[in-house]
Every structure is written in C-alpha cells, then in structure tokens.
C-alpha positions in Angstrom: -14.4 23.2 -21.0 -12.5 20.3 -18.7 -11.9 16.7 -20.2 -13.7 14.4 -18.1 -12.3 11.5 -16.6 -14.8 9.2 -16.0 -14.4 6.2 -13.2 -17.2 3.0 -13.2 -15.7 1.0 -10.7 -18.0 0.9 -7.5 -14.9 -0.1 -5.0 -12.1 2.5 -5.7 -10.0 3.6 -2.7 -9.8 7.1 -1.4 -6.2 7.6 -2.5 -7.5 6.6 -6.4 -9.7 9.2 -6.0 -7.8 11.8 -4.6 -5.7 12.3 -7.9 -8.9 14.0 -9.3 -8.5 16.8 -6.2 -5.6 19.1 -7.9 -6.1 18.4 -11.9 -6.1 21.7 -13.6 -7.9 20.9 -17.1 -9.7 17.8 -15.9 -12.1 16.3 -14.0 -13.1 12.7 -12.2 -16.6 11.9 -13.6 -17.8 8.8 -11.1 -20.9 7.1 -12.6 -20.5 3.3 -10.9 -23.5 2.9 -8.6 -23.3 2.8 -4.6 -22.0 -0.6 -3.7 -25.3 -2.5 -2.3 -23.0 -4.5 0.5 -20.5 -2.1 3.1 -16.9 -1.7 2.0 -13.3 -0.9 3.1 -13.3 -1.0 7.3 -16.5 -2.4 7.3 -16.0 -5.6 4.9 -13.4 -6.7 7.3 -14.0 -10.4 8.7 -13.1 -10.6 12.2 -10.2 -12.6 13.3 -11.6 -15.7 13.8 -12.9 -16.0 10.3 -10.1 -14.1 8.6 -7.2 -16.6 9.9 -9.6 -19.3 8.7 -10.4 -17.9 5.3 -9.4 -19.7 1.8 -10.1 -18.1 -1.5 -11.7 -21.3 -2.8 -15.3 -20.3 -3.7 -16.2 -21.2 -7.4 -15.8 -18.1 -9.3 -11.9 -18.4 -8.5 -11.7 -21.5 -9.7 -13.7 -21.2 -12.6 -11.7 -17.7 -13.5 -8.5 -20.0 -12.9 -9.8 -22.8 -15.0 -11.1 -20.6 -17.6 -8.2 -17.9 -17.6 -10.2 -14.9 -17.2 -8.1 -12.0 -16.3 -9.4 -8.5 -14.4 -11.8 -7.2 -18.2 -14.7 -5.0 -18.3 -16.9 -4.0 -21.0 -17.7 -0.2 -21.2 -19.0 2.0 -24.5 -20.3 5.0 -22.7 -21.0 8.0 -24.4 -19.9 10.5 -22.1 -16.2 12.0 -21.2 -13.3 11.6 -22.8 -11.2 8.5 -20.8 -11.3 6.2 -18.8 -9.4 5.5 -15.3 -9.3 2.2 -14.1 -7.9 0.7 -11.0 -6.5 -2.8 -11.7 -8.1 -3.8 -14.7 -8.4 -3.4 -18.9 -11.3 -2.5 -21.0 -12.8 -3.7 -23.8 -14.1 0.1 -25.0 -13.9 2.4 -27.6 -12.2 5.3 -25.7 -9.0 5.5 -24.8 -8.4 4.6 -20.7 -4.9 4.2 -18.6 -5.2 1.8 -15.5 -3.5 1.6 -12.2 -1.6 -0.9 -11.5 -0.8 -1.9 -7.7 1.5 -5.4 -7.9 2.8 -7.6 -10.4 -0.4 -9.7 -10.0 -3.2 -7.0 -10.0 -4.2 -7.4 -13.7 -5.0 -10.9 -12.7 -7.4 -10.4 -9.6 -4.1 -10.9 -7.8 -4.5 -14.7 -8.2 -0.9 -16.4 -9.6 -2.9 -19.1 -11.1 -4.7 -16.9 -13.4 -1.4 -15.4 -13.9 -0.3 -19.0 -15.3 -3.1 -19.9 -17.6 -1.8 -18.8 -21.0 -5.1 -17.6 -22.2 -5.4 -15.3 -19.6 -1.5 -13.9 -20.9 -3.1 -13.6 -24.2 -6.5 -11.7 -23.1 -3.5 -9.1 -20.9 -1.1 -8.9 -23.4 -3.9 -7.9 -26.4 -5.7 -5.7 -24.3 -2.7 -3.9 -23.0 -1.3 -3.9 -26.2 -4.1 -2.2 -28.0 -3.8 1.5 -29.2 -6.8 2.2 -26.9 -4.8 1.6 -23.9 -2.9 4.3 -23.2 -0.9 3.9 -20.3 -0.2 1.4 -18.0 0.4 3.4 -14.5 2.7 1.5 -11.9 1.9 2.1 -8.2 6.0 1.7 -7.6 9.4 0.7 -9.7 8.4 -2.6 -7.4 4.9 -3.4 -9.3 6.5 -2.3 -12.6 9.2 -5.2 -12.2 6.9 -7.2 -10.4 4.5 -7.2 -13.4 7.2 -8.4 -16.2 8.9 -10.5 -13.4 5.9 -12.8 -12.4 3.9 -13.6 -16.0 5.9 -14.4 -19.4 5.2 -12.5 -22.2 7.2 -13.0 -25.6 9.8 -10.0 -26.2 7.9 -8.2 -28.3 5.2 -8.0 -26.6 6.9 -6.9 -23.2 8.7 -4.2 -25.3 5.3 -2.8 -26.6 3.9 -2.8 -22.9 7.3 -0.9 -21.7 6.7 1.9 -24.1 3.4 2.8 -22.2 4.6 1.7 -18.8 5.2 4.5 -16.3 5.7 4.7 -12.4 3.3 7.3 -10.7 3.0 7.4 -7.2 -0.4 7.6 -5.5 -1.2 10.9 -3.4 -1.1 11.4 0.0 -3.7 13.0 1.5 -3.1 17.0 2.1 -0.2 18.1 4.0 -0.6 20.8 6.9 2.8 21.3 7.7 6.4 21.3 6.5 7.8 21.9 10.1 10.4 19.0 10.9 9.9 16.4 14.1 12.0 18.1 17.5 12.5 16.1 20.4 11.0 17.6 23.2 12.0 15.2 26.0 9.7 12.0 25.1 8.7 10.5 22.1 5.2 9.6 20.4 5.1 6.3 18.3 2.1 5.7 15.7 1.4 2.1 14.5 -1.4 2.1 11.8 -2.5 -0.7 10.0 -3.7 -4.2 10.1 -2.9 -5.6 13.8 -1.0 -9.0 12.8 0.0 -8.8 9.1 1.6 -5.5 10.0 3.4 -6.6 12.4 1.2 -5.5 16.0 2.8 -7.9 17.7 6.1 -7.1 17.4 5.4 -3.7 18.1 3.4 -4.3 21.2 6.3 -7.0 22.7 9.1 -4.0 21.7 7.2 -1.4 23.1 6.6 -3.1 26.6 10.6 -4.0 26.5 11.0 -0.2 26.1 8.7 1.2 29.0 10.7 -1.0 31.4 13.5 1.7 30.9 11.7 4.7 29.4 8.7 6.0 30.9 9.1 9.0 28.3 7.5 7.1 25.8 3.5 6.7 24.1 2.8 4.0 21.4 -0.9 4.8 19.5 -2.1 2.0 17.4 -4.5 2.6 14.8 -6.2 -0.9 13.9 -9.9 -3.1 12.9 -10.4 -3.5 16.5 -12.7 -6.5 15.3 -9.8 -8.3 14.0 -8.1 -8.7 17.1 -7.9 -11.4 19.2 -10.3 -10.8 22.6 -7.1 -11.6 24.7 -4.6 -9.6 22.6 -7.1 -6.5 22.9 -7.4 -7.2 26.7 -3.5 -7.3 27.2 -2.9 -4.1 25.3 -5.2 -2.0 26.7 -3.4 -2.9 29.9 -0.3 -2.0 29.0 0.5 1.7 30.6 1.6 4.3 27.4 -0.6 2.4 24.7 -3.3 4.0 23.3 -5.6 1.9 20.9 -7.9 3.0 18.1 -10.0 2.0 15.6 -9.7 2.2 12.1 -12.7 4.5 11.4 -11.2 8.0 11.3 -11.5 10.8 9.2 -8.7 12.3 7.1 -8.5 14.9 9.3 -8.4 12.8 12.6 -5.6 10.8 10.5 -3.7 14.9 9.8 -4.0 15.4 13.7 -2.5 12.3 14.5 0.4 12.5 11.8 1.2 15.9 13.4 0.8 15.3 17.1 3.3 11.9 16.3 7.1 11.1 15.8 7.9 8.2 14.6 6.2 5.7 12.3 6.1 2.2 12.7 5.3 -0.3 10.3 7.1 -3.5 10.4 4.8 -5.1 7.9 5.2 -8.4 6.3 2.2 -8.2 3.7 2.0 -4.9 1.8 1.5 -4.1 -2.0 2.6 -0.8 -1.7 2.1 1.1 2.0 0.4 4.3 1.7 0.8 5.2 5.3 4.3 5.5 5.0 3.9 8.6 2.3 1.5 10.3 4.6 3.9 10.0 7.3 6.6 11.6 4.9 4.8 14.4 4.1 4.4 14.9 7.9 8.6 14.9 8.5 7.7 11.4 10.7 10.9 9.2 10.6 10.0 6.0 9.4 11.0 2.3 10.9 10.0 -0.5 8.2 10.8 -3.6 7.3 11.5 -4.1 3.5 8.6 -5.6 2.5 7.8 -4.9 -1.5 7.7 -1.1 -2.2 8.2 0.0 1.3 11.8 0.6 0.5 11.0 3.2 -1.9 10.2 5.0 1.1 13.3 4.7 2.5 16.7 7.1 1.4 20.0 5.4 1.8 22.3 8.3 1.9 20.1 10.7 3.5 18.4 8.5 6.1 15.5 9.0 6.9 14.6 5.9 9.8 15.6 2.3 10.0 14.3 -0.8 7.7 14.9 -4.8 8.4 16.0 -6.2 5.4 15.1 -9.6 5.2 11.6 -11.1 7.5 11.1 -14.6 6.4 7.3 -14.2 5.0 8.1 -12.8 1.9 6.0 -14.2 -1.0 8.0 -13.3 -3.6 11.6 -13.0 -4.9 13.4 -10.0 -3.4 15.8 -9.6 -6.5 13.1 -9.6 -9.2 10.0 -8.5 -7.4 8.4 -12.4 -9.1 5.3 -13.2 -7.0 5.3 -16.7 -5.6 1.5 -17.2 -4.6 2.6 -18.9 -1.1 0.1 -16.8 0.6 -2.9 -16.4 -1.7 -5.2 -18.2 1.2 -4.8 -15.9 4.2 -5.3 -18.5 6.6 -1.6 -20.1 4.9 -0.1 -17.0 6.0 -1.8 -16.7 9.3 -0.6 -20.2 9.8 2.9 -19.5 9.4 3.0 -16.2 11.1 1.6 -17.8 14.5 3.9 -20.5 14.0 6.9 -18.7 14.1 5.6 -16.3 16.8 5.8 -19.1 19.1 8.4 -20.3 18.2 10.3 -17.3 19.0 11.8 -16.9 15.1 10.0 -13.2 15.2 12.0 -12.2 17.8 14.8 -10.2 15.3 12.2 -8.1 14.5 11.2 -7.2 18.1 14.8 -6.5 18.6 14.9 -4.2 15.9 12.4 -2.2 16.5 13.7 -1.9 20.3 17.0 -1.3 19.0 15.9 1.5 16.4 13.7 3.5 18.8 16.7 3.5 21.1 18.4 5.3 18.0 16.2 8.2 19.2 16.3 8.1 22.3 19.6 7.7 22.6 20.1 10.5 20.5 18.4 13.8 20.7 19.1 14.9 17.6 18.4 12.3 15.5 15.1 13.1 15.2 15.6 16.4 13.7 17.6 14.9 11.6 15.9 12.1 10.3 12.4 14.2 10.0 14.4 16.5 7.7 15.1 13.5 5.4 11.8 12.5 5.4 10.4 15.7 4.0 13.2 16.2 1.9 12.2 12.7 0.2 8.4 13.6 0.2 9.3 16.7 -1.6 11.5 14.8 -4.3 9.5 12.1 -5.0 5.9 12.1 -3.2 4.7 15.8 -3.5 1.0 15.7 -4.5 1.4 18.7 -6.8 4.0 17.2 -8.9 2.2 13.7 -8.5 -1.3 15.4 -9.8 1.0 17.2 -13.0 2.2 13.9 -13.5 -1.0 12.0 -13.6 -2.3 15.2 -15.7 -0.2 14.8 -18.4 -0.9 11.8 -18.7 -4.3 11.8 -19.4 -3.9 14.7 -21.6 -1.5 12.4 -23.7 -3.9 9.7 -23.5 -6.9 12.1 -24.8 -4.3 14.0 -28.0 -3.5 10.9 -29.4 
C-alpha cells in the first residue's frame, strides 16, 4: 500500500503539485476545497490597478501588529504527512514545508518577519519533532531565510539540521536534442510584461531588427496587464509575436522546442521556474542575477549571459537579507517607470542587444551554449532525481 501525502492548501501551484507525478511509494492526497474566487492568470489586476496597489488592508496590519506568522491547524485522520507550501502546522502528524524566499514563512511581509513573537511562533513550530523538513526552493531562500529574521544560535542550528535545498520540477521534457542554428534565431520572453523586464526586451529587440531581419521575439504575458499603448506598439513591431498567458503545458513544450534562446531579464523573482523549463529544453538562457536566477547559470561551462547588478534589488546580494523596499507593488512600479525615463535601464537594453549578438555573431555558439544548458539540467534539475529526492524525504519524514 502507498503512504499518502496529503495537501489542504486550496492555492498550490502547478509545479508543487507536479512532485506527486513520479513518486514510487507515495501518493499526493488533495482534500482542500475548490477555491470559491478564480486563481493564478485569472486573479491578476490589470495594470492600472496593479501599479496602484498597496498591501495595506487590515488583516496585514493586524497580522503585523499581532505577529502572526503563515500557521494552520490540521488533525486529520487520514494519510500519513503532510506537504505544505509556505507555511507550519500545528498537527499531530509529521509534515515538511516548502519554502520559496527567506520571507515566505512570514506571508512574505518583513514586518511580520520583525515582530519577535512571530520569531517565536517560527522558531517553535519549526523546531518541533513533528516538523520534519524544512525544503528550500534554492541555496538563495535557504540563506535568505537565516539572513533576513534573527534566531538565537541554537535555535538556527536545530533548524539547519532539517534544512535541505530541493529544487522544484519542471514540467516533462520531450527532448534532449541540443539548440542548432539554422540561419535565424527564435527568442521567447515569458513572464510578467514590466517586472520581468518586457521593456527592455521590446526596446533591444527593435534595436536588433534594424540590422537582422533573421530574427523572431515571442512574448508570453497577462495581456490585461499591459498598458493599452504598450500593447498597441508591440503588436506593430514586425518579428514580435504576442501571447497570452493562458496556455497549456503542452502549448508551453511546443514553444520551448520550436525556440532558442530564453530571455528573462527580471528584476522581481523568488525563484524563476521558466528558466529550468527552458534548461531541460537545451535553450540558452540570458538573465539578469536577480535572487536564484543565478543558480541557473554555470560559470565554467556557460550556458548564456546574466547582468550582474540592476539597481531594483530588494535585498542584499551577499547574504540573500530581504529589505522589504518593495512590499507595496505600486513602490516598485514607481521606481521602475522612473528610471525607465530617465534612461538608467538603458544597461540592460544594451545587454541584451549585446548578448543576442553573441549568437549571431557566432554560429556556433548556440550549440554550444544549448549543450551547457542540458548538461546543467541533467546535474542539477532532472525531475527524476528531483522526485527521488523529494521521496526520500517524505519516507524519512514518515520512519521517524
């Protein structure tokens, strides 16, 4: 008989969910009801009221006031774990919980982080034989995590001994054939238009058609979040093709084949899934380092091209500690059209002009680079050594 792994949360990402695909001995269990409201793609605001939108409603505040970390309270009868994403359990099973940034275990909020009684509430739950493991999305959420909230030594010391780093999984890979150029090159842009950095791609990519004609950009965005102008001048621009965020995992398979090169010069990102799916595909990558994206990225055996330094980072690039700057998205938004037109984005524009002419420029670059990338995916990423890693986990979890 398989252990059962049983899941309550109502809002769990695809990727969360995809780790109960290849388990062996156990199975995901999902008794949380149908969310009552639309989620993911759908729950987007448009851009007017994203840019606009502060997290100031009264819950926050009294969670901030009142130091109430990311708790639930579960004592079902059934299965034989729990698997939680971003948050602790007070439960008489033993659970493990997924863990996406330093701040996650505190509804991502750094001034629940600060009050010391919600410290207290993380650091005895987590410290509790009942939790098991506490699974790190990256090495940058595990340093991130120890970095941004004080704990006393040996409290931090217990936590470490049930830390571990574990990857999520991409989704299925159809191919192991490396990229080839073939006389033009296809770019893919998928993500969020402006925090992702659409601009920058859109202003590089125009700079590039004046002299390459062998050239196609696809963007993959929540049309409703764009600007009506900025959705008017891209769909003019000849080689741009624009989609919207609603496809199927197989669409997405089709598109990481039929595509070279990955962009993704993103300035807010916990961890950047895309960029293991594109991996697993052989696609070059071309990145800013933005959090965990760098993990992505292989120094010796280079696979694409990363900016080192944009100037929105919200937390401390040496020790991962989350500075809070940009809790309110319309502080970020602020900031990001300010120094759009004020021309201070322009490096990164250049960049990405500059790092696409790598392959152009060079034939055989793209072989080379697409070889990297799958050689990385295999070493670190491969969903078959992910899923044995998660399993052994729980089965840990469930001897103990």
């Amino acid at each position: 008989m398989k252990y059962k792994v049983i899941l309550f949360q109502p809002y769990l990402r695809r990727f969360f969910l995809n780790f109960g695909r290849s388990l062996q001995h156990g199975e995901f269990h999902n008794v949380s009801k149908p969310p009552k409201s639309k989620i993911g793609y759908q729950s987007l605001p448009n851009f007017e009221k994203e840019i606009s939108r502060r997290k100031v409603h009264l819950i926050a505040r009294l969670r901030r006031f009142l130091g109430i970390p990311n708790i639930r309270i579960r004592f079902d009868t059934t299965g034989d774990l729990y698997f939680t994403y971003g948050c602790l359990i007070i439960t008489n099973k033993p659970y493990c919980v997924y863990i996406e940034t330093g701040l996650a275990l505190y509804n991502y909020d750094l001034g629940i982080a600060k009050n010391p009684i919600a410290r207290i509430l993380v650091s005895f739950l987590a410290t509790r034989k009942n939790c098991k493991k506490l699974i790190f999305f990256s090495e940058a959420s595990q340093k991130s995590f120890y970095s941004t909230a004080w704990y006393p030594k040996w409290i931090r010391e217990n936590i470490r001994k049930k830390s571990i780093v574990i990857y999520p999984p991409a989704i299925e890979k159809k191919t192991s054939e490396p990229k080839k150029f073939t006389g033009s090159l296809k770019l893919l842009f998928p993500g969020t238009f402006y925090i992702k950095g659409g601009t920058e791609v859109v202003q590089a990519f125009e700079r590039l058609r004046e002299t390459h004609s062998n050239i196609a950009l696809t963007i993959i965005t929540a049309l409703h979040m764009l600007r009506s102008e900025d959705m008017e001048h891209i769909r003019s621009v000849p080689g741009i093709n624009i989609l919207d965020a609603k496809l199927s995992e197989q669409e997405m398979i089709d598109i990481y084949n039929s595509h070279d090169i990955l962009l993704l010069p993103t300035y807010r990102e916990g961890f950047g899934l895309v960029l293991i799916e594109a991996l697993a595909y052989g696609m070059p990558i071309i990145i800013t380092d933005q959090y965990a994206t760098i993990e992505m990225f292989s120094p010796k055996k280079k696979n694409g091209f990363v900016y080192p330094n944009h100037p929105l980072k919200d937390y401390n690039p040496e020790t991962y500690q989350m500075l809070g700057k940009y809790y309110n998205p319309s502080d970020f938004y602020s900031d990001l059209f300010c120094l759009q037109r004020s021309r201070k984005m322009k490096p990164i524009e250049d960049f990405l002009v500059a790092s696409v002419e790598n392959f152009l420029q060079n034939p055989n670059l793209l072989e080379e680079y697409s070889r990297n990338s799958l050689a990385l995916y295999h070493k670190k990423f491969d969903a078959k050594m992910i899923s044995d890693q998660i399993e052994s986990v729980f089965l840990e979890a469930i001897r103990r």
